[in-house]
C-alpha positions in Angstrom: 64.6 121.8 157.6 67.6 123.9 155.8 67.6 127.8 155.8 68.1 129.5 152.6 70.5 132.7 152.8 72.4 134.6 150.0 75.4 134.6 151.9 75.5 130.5 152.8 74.9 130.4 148.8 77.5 132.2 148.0 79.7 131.0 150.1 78.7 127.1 148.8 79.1 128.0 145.4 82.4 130.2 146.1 83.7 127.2 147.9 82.6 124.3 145.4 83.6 126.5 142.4 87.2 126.4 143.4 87.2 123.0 144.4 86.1 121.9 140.9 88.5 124.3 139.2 91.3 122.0 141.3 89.7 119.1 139.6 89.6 120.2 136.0 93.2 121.8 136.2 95.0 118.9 138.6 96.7 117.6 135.1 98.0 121.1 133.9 95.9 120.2 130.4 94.4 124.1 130.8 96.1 127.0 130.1 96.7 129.6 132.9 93.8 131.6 131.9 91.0 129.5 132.9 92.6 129.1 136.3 92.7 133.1 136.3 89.1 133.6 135.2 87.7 130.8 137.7 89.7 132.5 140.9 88.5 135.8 139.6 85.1 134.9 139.6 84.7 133.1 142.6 86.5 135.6 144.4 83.7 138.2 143.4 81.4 135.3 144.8 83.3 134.6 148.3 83.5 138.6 148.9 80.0 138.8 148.0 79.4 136.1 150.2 81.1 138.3 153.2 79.2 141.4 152.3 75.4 139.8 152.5 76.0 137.5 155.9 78.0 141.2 157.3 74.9 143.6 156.2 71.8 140.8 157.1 72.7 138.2 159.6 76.2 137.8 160.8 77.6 134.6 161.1 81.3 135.5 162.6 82.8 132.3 161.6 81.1 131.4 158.4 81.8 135.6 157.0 85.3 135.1 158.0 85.7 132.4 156.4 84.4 133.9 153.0 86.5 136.8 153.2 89.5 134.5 153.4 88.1 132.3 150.5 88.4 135.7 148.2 91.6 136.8 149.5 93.1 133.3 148.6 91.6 133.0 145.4 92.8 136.6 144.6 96.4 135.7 145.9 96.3 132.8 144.0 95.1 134.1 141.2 98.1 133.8 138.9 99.9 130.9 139.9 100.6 127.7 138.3 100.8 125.8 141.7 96.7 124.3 141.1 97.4 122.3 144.6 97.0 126.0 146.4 92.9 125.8 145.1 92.7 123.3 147.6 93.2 125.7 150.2 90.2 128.3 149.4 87.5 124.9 149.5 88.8 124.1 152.8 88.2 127.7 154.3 84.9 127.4 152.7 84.1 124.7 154.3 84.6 125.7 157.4 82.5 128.6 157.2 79.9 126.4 155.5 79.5 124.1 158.6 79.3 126.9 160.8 76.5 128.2 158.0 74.9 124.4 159.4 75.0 124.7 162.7 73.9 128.8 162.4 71.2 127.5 160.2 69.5 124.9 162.3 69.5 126.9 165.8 67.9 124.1 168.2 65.7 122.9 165.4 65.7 120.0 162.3 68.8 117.5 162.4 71.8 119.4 162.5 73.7 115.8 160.7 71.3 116.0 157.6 71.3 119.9 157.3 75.2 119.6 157.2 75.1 117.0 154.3 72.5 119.3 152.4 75.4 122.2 152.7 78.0 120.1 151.5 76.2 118.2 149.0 74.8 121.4 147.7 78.0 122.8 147.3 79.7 119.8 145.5 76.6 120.1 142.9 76.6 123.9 141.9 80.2 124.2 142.3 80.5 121.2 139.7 77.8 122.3 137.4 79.3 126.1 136.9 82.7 124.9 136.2 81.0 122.7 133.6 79.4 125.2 131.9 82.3 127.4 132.1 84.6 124.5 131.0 83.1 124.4 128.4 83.2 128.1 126.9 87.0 127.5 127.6 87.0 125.3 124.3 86.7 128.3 122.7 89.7 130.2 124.2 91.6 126.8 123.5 89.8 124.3 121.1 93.0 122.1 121.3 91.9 120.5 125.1 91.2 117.8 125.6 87.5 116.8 125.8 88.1 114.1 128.0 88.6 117.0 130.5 85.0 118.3 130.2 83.9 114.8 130.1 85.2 113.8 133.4 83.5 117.0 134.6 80.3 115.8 133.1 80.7 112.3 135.0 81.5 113.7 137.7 77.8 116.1 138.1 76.1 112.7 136.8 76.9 111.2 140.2 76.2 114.0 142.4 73.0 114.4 141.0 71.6 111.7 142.7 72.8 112.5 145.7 72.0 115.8 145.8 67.9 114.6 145.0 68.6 112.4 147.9 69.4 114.4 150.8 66.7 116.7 149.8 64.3 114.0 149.9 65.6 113.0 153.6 63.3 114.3 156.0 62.3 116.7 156.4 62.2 117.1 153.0 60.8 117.4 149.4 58.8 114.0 149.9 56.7 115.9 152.4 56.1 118.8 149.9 55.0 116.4 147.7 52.7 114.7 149.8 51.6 118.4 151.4 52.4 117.5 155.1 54.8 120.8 154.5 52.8 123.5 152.4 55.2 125.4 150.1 52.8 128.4 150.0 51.7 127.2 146.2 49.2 124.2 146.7 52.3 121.7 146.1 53.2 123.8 142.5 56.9 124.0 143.6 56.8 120.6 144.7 56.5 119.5 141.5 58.7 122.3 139.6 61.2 120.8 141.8 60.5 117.7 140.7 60.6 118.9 136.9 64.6 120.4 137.9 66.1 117.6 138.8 64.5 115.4 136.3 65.5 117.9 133.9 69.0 118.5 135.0 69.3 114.4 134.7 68.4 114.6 131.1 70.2 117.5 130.2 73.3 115.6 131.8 72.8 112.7 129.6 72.1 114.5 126.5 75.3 116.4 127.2 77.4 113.5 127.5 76.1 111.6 124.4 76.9 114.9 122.5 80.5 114.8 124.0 80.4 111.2 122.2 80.7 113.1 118.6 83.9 113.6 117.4 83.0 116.8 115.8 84.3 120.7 117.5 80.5 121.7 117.5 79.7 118.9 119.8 81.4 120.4 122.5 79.4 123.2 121.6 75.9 121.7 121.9 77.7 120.2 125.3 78.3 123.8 126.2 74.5 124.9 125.4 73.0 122.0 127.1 74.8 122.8 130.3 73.3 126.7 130.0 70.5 125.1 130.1 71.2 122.9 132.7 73.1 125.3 135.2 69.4 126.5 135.3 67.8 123.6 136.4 70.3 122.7 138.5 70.4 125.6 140.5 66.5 125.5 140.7 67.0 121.5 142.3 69.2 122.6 145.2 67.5 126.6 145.5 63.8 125.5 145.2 64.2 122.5 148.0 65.7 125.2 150.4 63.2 127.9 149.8 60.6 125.6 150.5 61.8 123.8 153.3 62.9 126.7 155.3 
């Protein structure tokens, strides 16, 4: 079983944000503004983090943690050095397996709730830096789109995982089946299922319209992924609801 709280969210997608903004910015092929807007952002998302585990349940190690994640992305926040983004993920993630531990208190396997966290943070960190990736090509439609593309690759093989570990018991398979009842005669079972198949095509559909040599491809890539930021976030939120 996994408990679902705002703050261990935040925190995931605080953490995984910055992680993935190291990834897309590692060859200095992005101008210092997306680096800016990314560190801004998830430092909204790492204090908010810190402000919901503070006011409903406290989790010293895992709150600390996030309040350091926004301080460094806010220190950071103008400088070219992309190596320091490295730093705020690796706070994060220590206040994420804390989150773990917190979250299965003597019950569930502690080993496959700590994968869900970091699996879970991987996969919405990666999917919100594509989407806002791609509204970047507007700011500067000179990039290269093989930046976006190995974004894109990179979500297409955490995916799978991701729909794994949530299937490791106890998991969605015993939704489906209704050994665990999700309060809606197995409906978000299935609208689970529907997400992740979803955010699978979406994916695909994204990268065949990176394929097109056209500017307005990476457009259509950049509407999919709305879409699919959606879909995504109902995979990895929808599993936890119901299996808390």
């Amino acid at each position: 079983m996994i408990k679902l709280d705002v703050a261990t969210v935040l925190l995931q997608w605080s953490t995984g944000g910055l992680l993935f903004l190291w990834f897309t910015t590692r060859k200095h092929e992005i101008s210092a503004g997306y680096g800016w807007l990314l560190r801004g952002t998830f430092c909204v998302l790492a204090a908010g983090a810190a402000a919901a585990g503070i006011a409903t349940d406290f989790v010293p190690v895992r709150d600390i943690a996030a309040i350091a994640v926004a301080v460094v992305a806010i220190a950071t926040v103008r400088r070219k050095n992309v190596t320091l983004d490295l730093l705020g993920p690796a706070i994060g993630a220590i206040g994420l397996v804390a989150a773990a531990v917190h979250a299965t208190d003597g019950a569930g396997n502690i080993s496959t709730n700590l994968l869900r966290v970091a699996v879970g943070t991987v996969f919405l960190g990666a999917i919100s830096d594509a989407m806002l990736l791609g509204h970047w090509y507007l700011v500067q439609p000179g990039m290269p789109r093989s930046i976006l593309n190995e974004l894109v690759n990179a979500l297409r093989w955490i995916l799978p995982i991701e729909i794994v570990v949530m299937l490791m018991p106890t998991g969605m398979i015993s939704v489906l089946t209704g050994a665990v009842d999700d309060g809606w005669n197995g409906t978000l079972g299935w609208f689970w299922v529907a997400c992740a198949v979803t955010t699978a095509v979406l994916i695909e559909v994204t990268r065949a319209a990176l394929k097109e040599r056209s500017y307005s491809a990476v457009m259509a890539a950049t509407g999919l992924l709305y879409l699919a930021i959606l879909t995504a976030f109902g995979t990895d939120l929808v599993a936890r609801a119901v299996l808390a």
